[in-house]
TORPA-4810 file (N, C-alpha, C, O; in nm, 3 decimals):
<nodes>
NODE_1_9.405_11.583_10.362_9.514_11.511_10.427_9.570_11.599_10.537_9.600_11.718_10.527_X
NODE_2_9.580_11.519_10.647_9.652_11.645_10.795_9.832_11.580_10.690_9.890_11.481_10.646_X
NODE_3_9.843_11.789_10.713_9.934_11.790_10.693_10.060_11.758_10.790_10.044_11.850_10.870_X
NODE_4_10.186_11.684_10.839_10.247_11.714_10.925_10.322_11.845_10.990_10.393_11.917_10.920_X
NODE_5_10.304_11.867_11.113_10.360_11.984_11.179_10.514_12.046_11.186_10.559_12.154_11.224_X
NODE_6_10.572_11.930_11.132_10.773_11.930_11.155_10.790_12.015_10.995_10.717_12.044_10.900_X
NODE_7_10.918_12.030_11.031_10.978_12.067_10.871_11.091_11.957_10.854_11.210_11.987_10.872_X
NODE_8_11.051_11.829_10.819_11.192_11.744_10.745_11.218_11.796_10.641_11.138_11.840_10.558_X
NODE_9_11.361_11.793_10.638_11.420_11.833_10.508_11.421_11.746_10.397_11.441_11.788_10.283_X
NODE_10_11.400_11.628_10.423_11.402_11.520_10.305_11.264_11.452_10.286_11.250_11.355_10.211_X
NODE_11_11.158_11.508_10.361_11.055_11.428_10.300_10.959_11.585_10.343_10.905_11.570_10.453_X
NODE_12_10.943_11.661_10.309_10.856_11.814_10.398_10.733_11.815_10.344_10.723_11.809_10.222_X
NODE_13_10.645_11.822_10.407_10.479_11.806_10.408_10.430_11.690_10.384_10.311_11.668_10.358_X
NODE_14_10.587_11.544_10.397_10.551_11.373_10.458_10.551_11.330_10.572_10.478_11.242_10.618_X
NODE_15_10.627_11.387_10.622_10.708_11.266_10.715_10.687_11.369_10.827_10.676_11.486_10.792_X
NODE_16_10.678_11.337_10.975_10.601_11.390_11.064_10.738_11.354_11.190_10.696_11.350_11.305_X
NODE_17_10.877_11.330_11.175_10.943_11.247_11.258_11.017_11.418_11.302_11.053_11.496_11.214_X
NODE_18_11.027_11.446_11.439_11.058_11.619_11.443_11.254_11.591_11.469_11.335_11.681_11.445_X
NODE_19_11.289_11.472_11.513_11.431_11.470_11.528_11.512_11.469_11.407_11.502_11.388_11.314_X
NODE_20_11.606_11.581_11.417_11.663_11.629_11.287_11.745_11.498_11.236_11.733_11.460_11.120_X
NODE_21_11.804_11.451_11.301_11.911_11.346_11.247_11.799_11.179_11.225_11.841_11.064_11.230_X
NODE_22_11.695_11.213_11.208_11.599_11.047_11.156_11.685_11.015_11.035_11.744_11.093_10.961_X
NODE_23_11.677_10.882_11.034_11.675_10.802_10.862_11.591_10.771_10.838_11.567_10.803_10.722_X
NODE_24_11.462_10.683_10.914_11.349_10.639_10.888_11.186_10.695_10.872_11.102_10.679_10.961_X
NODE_25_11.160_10.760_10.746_11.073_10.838_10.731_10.920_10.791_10.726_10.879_10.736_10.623_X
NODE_26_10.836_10.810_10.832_10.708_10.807_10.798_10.582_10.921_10.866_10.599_10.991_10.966_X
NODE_27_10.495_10.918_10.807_10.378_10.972_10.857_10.230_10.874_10.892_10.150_10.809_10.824_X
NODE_28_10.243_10.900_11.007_10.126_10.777_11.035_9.982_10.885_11.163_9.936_10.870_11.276_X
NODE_29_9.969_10.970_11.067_9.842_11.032_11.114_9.744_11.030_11.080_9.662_11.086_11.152_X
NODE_30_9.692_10.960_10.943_9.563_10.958_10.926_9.552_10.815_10.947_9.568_10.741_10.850_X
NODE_31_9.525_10.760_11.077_9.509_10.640_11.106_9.356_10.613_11.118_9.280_10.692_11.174_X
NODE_32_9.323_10.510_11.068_9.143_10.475_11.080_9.098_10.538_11.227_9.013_10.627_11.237_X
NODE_33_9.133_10.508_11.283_9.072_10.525_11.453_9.081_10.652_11.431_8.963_10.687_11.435_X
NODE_34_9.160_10.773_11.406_9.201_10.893_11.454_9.154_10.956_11.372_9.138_11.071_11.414_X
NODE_35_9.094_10.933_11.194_9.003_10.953_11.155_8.859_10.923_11.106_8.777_10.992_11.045_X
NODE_36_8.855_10.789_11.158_8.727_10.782_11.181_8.698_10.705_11.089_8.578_10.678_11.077_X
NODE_37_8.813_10.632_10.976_8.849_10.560_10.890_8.778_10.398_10.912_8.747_10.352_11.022_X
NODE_38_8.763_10.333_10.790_8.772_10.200_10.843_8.911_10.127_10.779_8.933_10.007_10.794_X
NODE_39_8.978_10.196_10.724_9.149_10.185_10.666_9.212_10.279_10.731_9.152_10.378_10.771_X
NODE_40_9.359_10.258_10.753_9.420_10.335_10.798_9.535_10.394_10.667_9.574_10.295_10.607_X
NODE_41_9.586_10.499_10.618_9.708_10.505_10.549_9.780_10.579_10.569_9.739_10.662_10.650_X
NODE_42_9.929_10.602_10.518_10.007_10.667_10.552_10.105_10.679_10.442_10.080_10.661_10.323_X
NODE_43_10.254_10.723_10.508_10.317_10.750_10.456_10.492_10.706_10.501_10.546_10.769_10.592_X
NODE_44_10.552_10.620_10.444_10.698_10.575_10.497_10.792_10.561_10.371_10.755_10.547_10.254_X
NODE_45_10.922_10.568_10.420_11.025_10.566_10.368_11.160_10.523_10.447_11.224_10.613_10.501_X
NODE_46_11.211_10.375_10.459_11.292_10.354_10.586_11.414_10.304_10.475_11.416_10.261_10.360_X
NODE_47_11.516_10.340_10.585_11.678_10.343_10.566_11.700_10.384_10.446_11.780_10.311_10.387_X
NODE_48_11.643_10.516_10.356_11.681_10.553_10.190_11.644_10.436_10.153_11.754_10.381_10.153_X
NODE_49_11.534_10.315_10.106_11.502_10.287_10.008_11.353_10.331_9.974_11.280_10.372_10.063_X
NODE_50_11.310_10.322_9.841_11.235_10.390_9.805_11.150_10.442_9.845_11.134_10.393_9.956_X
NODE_51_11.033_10.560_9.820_10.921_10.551_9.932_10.772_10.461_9.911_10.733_10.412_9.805_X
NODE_52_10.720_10.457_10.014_10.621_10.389_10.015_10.496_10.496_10.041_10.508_10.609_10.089_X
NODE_53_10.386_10.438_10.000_10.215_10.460_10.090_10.208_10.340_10.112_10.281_10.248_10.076_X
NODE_54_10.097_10.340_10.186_10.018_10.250_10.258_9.913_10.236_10.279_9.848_10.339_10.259_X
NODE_55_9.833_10.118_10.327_9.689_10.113_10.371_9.665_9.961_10.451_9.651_9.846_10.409_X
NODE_56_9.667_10.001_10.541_9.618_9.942_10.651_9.469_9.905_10.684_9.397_9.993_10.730_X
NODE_57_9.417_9.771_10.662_9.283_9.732_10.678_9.221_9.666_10.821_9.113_9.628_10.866_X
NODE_58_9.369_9.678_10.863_9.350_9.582_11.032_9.226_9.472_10.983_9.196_9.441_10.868_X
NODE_59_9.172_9.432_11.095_9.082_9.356_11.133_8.965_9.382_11.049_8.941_9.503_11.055_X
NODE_60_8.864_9.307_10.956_8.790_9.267_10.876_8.648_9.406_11.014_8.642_9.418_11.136_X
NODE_61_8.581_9.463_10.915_8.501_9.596_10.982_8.336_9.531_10.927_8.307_9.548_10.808_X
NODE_62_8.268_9.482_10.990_8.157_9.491_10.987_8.028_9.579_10.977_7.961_9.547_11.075_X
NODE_63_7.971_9.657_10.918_7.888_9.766_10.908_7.702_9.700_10.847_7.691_9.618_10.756_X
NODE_64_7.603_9.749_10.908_7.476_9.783_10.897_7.496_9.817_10.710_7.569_9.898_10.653_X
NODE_65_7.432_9.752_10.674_7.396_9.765_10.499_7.357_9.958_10.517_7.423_10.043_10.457_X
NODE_66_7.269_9.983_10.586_7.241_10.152_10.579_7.326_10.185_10.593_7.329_10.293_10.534_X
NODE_67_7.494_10.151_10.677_7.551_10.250_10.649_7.694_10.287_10.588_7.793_10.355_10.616_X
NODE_68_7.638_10.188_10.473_7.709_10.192_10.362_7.786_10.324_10.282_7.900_10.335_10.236_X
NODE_69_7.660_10.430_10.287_7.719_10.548_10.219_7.812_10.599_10.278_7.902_10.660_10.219_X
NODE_70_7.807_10.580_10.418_7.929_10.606_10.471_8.004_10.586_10.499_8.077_10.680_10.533_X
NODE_71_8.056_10.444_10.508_8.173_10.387_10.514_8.226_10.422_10.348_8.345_10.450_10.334_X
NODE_72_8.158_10.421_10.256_8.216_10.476_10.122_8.291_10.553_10.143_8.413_10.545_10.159_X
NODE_73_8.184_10.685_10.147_8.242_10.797_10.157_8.375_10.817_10.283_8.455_10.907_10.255_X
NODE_74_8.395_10.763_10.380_8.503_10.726_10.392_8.640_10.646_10.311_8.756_10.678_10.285_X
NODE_75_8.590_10.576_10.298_8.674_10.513_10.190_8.755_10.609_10.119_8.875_10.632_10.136_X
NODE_76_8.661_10.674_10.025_8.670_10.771_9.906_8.780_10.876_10.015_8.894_10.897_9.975_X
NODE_77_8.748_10.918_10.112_8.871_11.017_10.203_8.979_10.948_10.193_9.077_10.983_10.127_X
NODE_78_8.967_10.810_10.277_9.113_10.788_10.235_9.174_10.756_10.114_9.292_10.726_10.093_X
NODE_79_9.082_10.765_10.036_9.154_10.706_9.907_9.243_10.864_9.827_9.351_10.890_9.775_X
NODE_80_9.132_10.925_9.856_9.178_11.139_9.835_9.292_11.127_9.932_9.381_11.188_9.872_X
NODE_81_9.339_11.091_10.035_9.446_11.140_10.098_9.544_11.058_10.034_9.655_11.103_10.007_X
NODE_82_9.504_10.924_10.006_9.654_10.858_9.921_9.680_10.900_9.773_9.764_10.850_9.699_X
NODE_83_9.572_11.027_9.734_9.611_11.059_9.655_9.744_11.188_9.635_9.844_11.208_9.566_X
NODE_84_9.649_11.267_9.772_9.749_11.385_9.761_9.861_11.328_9.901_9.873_11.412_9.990_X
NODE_85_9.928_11.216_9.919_10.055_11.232_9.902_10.126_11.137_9.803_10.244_11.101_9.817_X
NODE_86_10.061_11.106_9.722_10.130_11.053_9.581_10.200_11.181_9.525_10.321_11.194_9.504_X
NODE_87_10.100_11.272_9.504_10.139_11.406_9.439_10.226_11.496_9.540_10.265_11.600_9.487_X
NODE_88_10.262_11.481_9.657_10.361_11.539_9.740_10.445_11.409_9.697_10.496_11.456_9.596_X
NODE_89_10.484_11.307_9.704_10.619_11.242_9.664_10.647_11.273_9.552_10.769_11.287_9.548_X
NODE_90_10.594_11.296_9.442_10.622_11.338_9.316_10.632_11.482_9.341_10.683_11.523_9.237_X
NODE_91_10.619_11.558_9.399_10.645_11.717_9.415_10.812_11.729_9.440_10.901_11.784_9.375_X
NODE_92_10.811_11.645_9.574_10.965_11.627_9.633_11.055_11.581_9.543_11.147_11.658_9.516_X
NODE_93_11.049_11.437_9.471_11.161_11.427_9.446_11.132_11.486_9.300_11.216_11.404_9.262_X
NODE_94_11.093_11.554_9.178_11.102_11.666_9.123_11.151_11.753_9.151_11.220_11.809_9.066_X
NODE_95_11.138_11.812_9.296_11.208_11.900_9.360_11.347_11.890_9.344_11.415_11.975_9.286_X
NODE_96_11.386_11.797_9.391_11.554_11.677_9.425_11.596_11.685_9.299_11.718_11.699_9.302_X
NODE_97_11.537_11.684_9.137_11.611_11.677_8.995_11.605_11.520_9.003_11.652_11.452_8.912_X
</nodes>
């Protein structure tokens, strides 16, 4: 998972927003296009209610039967990145008590 570059104080190694005073928390860097994804997911949390993931399927992706293993194995990435920030939201608010 690209980690974000900012240090938020209320969401840190989520939320990617660098202006100190945000309410609306998300991370939207591992986007299909930008990794090469045929899903896109992320990471939000708007106006303090709970947080969210995500996954974004846009537009229906057509692929060659051969190249299946790889759109998997994509898959399987993004599915590893919605894993480890499940386990960063559960890090944080553990953190919080």
């Amino acid at each position: 998972m690209t980690t974000p570059t900012t240090t938020c104080p209320v969401w840190p190694g989520l939320c990617d927003d660098a202006d100190p005073l945000h309410r609306d928390h998300a991370n939207h860097q591992l986007s299909g296009q930008k990794m090469g994804w045929p899903v896109s997911v992320g990471f939000v949390e708007l106006s303090d209610r709970k947080p969210l993931l995500y996954i974004d399927a846009g537009l229906a992706s057509d692929f060659d039967p051969k190249d299946a293993p790889k759109v998997a194995a994509q898959l399987r990435a993004a599915a590893e990145a919605i894993e480890k920030m499940q386990h960063r939201v559960t890090e944080v608010q553990a953190a919080r008590g």
